[in-house]
KEGUVEX-188296 format. One record per residue (C-alpha): x, y, z. Coordinates in steps of 0.05 Angstrom, whole numbers, plus 32768, in hexadecimal, padded with zeros to 4 digits. Layout:
<sites>
XYZ...
</sites>
This chain:
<sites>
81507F0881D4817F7F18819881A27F5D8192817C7F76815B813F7F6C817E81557F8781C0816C7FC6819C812C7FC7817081007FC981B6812D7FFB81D881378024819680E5801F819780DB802E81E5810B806781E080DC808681A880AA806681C5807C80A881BE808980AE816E8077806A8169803380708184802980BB816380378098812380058060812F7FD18090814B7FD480C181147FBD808780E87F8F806C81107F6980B2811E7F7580C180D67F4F807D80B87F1B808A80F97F0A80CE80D77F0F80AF80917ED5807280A77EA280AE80D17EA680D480927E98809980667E62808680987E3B80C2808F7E3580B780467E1E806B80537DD08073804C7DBC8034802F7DD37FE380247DF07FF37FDE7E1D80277FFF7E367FF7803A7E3D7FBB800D7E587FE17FD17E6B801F7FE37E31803D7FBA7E5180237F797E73805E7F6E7ECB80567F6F7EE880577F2E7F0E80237F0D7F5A80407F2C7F38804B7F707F1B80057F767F5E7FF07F5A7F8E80157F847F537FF97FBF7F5C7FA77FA77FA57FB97FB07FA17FD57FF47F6D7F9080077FA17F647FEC7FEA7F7D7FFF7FD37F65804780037F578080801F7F18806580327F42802780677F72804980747F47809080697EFF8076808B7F01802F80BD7F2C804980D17EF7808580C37EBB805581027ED6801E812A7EEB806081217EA48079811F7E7E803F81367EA77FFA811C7E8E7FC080E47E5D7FDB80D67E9F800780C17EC57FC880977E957FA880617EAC7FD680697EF17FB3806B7ECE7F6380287EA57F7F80007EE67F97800D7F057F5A80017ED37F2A7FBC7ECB7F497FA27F037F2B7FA17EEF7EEB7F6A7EBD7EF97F457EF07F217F477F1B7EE27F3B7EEA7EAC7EFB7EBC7ECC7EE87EE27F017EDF7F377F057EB87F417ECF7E867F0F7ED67E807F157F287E767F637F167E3D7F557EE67E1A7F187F097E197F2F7F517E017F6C7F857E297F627FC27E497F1F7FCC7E577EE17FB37E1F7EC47FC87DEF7EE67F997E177ECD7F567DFE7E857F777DBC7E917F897DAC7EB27F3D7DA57E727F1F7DA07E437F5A7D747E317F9C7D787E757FCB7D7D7E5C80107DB27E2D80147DDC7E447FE47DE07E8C7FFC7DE87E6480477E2A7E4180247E3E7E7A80077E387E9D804C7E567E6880797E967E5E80407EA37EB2803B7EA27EBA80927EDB7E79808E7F077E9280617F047ED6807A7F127EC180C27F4C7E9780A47F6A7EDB80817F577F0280C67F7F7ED680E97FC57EDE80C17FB97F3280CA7FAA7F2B81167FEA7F01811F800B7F3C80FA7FEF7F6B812680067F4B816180517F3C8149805B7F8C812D803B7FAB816680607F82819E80A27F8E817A80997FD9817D80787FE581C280B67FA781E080787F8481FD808A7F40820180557F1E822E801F7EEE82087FED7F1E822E80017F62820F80027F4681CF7FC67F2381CC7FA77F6E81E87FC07F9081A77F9B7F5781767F5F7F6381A67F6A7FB7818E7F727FA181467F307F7B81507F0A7FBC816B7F257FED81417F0C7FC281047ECB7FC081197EC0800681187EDB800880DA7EA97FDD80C17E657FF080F07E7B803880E37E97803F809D7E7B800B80717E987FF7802C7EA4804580217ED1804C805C7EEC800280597F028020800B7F18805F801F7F46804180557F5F8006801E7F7880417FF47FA6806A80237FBD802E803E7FD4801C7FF77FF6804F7FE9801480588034802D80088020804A80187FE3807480577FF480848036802E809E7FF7800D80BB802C7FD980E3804D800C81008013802581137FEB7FE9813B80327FC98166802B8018816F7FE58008818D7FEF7FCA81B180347FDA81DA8001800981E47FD37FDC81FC800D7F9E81BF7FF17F7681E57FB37F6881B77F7D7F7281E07F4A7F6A82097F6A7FA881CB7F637FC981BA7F1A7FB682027F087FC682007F23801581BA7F0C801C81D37EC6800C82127EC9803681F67EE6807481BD7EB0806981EC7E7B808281CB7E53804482007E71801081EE7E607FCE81AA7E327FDD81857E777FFC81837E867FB2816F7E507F8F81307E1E7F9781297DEC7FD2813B7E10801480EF7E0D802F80D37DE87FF780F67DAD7FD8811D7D84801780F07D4C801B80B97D347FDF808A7D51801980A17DA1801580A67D927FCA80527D797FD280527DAD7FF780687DE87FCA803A7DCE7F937FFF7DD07FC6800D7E1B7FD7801B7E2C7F8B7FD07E137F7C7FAF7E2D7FBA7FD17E757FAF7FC17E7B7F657F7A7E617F627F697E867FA77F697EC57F9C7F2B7EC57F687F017EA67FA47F187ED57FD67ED37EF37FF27EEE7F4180037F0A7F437FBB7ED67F207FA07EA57F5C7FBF7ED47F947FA47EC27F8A7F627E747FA47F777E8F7FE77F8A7E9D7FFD7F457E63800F7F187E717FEA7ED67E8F7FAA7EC47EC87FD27E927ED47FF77EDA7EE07FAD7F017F0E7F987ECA7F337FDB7ECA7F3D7FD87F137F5C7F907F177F897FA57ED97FA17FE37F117FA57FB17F4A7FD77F7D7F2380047FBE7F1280097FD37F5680067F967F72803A7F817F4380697FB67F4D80647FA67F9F806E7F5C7F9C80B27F727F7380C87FA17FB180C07F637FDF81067F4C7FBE81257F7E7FD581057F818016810E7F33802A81507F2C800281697F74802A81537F5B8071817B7F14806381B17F42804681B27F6D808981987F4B80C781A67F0580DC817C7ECC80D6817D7EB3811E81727F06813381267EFF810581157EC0811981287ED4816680FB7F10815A80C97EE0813880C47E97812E80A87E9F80EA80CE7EE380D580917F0F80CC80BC7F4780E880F07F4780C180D97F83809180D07FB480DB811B7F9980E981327FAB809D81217FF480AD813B7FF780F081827FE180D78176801280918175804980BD81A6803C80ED819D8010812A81B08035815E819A8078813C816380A681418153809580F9814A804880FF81178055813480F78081810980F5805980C880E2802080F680A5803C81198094805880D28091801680B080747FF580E5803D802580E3802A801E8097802A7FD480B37FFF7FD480E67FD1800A80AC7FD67FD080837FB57F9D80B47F7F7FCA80C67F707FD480807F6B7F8E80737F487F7380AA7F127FB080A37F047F8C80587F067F4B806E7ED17F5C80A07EAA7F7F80787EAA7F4180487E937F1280797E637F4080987E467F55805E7E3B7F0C804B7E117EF9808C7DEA7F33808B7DCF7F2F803F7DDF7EE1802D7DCF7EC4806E7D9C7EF6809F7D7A7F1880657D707EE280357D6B7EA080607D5D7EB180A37D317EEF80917D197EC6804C7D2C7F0F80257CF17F36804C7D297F5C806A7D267FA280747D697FC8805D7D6D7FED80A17D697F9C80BB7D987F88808B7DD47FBD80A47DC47FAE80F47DC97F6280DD7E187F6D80C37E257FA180F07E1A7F6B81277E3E7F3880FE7E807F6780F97E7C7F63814F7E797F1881517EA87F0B81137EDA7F3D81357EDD7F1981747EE97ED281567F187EF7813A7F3C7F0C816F7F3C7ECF81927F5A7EA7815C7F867ED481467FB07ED1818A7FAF7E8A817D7FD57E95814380077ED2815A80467EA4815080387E88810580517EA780BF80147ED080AC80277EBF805F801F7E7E806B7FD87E9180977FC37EB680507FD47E7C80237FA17E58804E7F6A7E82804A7F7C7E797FFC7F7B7E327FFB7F367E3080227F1A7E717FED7F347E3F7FB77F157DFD7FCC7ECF7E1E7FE77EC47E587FBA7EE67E527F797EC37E0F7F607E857E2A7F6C7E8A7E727F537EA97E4F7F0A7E7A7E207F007E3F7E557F137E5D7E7A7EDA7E727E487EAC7E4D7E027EB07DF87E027E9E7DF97DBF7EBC7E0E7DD47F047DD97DCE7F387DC97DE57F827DE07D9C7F9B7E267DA67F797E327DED7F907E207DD37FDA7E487D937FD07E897DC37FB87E837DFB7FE77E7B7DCC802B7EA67D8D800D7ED87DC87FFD7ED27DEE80387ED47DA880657F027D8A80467F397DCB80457F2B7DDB808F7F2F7D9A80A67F6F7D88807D7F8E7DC980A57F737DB580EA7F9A7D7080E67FD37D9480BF80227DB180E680007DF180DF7FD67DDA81177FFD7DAE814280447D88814A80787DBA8132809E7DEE816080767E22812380367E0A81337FF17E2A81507FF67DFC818F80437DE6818880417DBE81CA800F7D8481AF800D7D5C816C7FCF7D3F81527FE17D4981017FDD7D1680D77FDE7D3C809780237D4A807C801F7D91805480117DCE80747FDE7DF0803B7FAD7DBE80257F9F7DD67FE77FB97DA47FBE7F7D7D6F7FDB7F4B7DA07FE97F3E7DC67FA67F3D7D917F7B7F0C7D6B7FAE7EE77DB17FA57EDF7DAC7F5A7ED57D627F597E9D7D677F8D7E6D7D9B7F647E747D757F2B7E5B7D307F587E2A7D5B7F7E7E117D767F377E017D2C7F197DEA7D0E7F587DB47D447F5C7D757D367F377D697D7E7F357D5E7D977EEC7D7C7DDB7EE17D647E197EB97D857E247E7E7D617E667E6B7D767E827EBC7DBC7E637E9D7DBA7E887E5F7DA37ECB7E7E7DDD7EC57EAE7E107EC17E767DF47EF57E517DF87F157E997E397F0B7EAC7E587F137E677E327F537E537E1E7F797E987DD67F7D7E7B7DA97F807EB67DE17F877EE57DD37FAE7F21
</sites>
């Protein structure tokens, strides 16, 4: 065990009891936050939606708070820490994102749909098995996402408490697991909401505070800052330009280009952002909100600079990666060392950051949750199983039972995954959201000639084909980084298979469109662009 990380476990078991006040006052706080929201959940449109009633910053500062998720502050941190400038292309990637989400997507999805994604393809298309793709696509993805938060979880927690056994840290993604179910069984989309935006703005000051220390040390000259960051690296001069991660081999270089595509096109098929834009009653309101989220989100992915380029500046790389493999804790060791490593103050700023962290997670994986769950219970139980003669009171039992079972897959795979980069686990999910979901939900929108057959074809073919690609990927198997490092059975070369899998999305709803002898309706078309375009008729 490296220095840094023996001191950061005794600094934490010395304050071991403001460490776990810190976390607790949180947790009971968001607790009281969800039983409140709960008791103003009466029907489905206030569980799935939140009753429709945040305004366009609320939603906004909310979408934020769902999006700046674990591999945000621990993943892009430890990426530029590890790897400089191919580090912070995760952060460029995120961010870009969002301008497809705005321009095709929020406005539209606000207008067209109630509650999920699902119900933009079943206006215009056959109910049943679209809403069952729909379904099966929004429960993968999530669980992807779910997985790169529980592996945060587990890293944070561990570091704090000094628990170092696989046991004790696959007990505190088990906790994560069952405090986010009664988030979701409890609280709702009002709660889930409420949470999203005091986590926000915990995340922000939080990343506030520690980018002003960063730069304090560094007497706001960040070219100082660059310059020790690159020298302390090991790397010198190559931390800060292109190549270090991405560009060794014509495979890292496929490779880079395959996580550009999956991370921009992703987000806009992301199912718990894709919901947020329901909560917010008009269509102006959905576009205002995203417009909020890129500032803030914005402003944030600009503070992870200082926070990746600070903890290569300050802590060595063999002390992160002894800490963790794939550096997620190099943001809880950036404020241990701000505030003095053997002081009262760095355990302080430690345990506080951490804290917002672990906030962060729970945040998170309460919307994801809620995404999924949501999904079963009106796409899959009410309208296929239950052929829409669902009762609402049904309907809520139905997705309060799917939160149990999606949080304990959740739990078991996410110990799986405790030793991977959770930015890297993220820009999965995204490359699955953009193979799966995106085709469909565009040409939905967009194309009067798309079918049933071709929105099946793309959400399976995309959903298969990503999955599997990952499966037989090093993400999987035969690296020391790996899920199950001890075995190798990949045969595909890049570890985000986006740049296969979303084009075989697209170019599989257009074959599964022209195969089908299915003729559609142009007037359901035509009322769904007036729809989507106008909000007439929108519920």
């Amino acid at each position: 065990m490296s220095p840094a990380i023996t001191l950061a476990a005794g600094e934490a078991s010395e304050h071991r009891g403001l460490i776990i006040s810190l976390f607790a006052v949180f947790v009971v706080a968001t607790l009281v936050i969800t039983v409140w929201a709960g008791r103003q959940t009466k029907d489905a449109a206030d569980f799935y939606a939140g009753g429709r009633q945040f305004t366009g910053f609320q939603n906004g500062l909310a979408v934020s708070g769902d999006y700046m998720s674990a591999a945000s502050f621990l993943g892009i941190a430890g990426a530029i820490a590890l790897f400089g400038y191919d580090g912070f292309l995760y952060s460029i990637g995120f961010l870009v994102a969002w301008l497809v989400a705005l321009l095709l997507v929020a406005e539209p999805l606000r207008n067209s749909g109630r509650y999920t994604m699902g119900d933009v393809l079943a206006y215009r298309m056959r109910q049943r098995p679209v809403r069952t793709a729909a379904g099966t696509s929004t429960i993968v993805v999530s669980i992807f996402y779910l997985l790169a938060q529980m592996a945060g979880a587990g890293v944070l927690v561990s570091l704090l408490l000094g628990i170092t056994s696989d046991g004790g840290k696959i007990g505190i993604v088990a906790l994560v697991g069952v405090l986010m179910i009664v988030y979701v069984t409890i609280g709702g989309m009002k709660g889930t909401t409420w949470v999203q935006m005091v986590k926000a703005v915990l995340l922000i000051v939080g990343a506030l505070l520690l980018t002003f220390l960063v730069l304090l040390k560094f007497d706001f000259n960040v070219s100082d800052l660059l310059g020790s960051a690159a020298d302390n690296s090991g790397k010198g001069a190559a931390f800060l330009e292109p190549g270090l991660k991405y560009g060794a081999t014509g495979t890292t270089k496929l490779d880079f280009l395959s996580l550009g595509i999956a991370l921009v096109l992703g987000t806009a098929g992301l199912p718990h952002i894709l919901i947020r834009f329901y909560t917010v009653p008009t269509a102006k309101a959905a576009r205002k909100s995203v417009i909020w989220a890129i500032g803030l989100i914005g402003a944030f992915y600009l503070m992870t600079l200082a926070l990746g380029f600070g903890a290569a500046a300050l802590i060595k790389p063999d002390e992160i990666i002894a800490s963790n493999k794939a550096g997620n804790t190099a943001a809880p060791l950036l404020a241990l060392h701000l505030g003095g490593v053997d002081s009262s103050w760095g355990a302080i700023l430690l345990a506080t950051i951490s804290a917002v962290a672990f906030a962060t997670i729970l945040a998170v994986v309460a919307g994801l949750t809620l995404a999924s769950s949501s999904s079963f219970a009106h796409d899959i139980y009410a309208n296929v199983i239950k052929k829409g003669q669902a009762t609402e009171k049904q309907e809520l039992g139905a997705a309060r039972w799917a939160t149990v079972g999606i949080g304990a897959v959740s739990i078991v795979l996410g110990a799986l995954a405790r030793d991977l980069n959770v930015a890297g686990l993220v820009a999965l999910a995204f490359a699955v959201a953009a193979s799966a979901n995106l085709p469909t939900i565009v040409y939905s929108l967009f194309w009067k000639r798309f079918t049933t057959a071709g929105a099946l074809w793309s959400i399976y073919g995309g959903l298969v084909t990503a999955v599997g690609l990952v499966l037989f990927s090093p993400v999987v198997s035969g690296k020391p980084t790996s899920m199950f490092p001890d075995v190798d059975f990949h045969w595909f070369p890049l570890e985000n298979p986006g740049l296969i899998s979303i084009p075989v999305g697209f170019l599989l709803g257009v074959i599964g469109t022209y195969l089908s002898k299915e003729k559609p309706d142009p007037a359901k078309y035509a009322e769904l662009e007036v729809r989507s375009l106008t909000g007439t008729g929108a519920h």
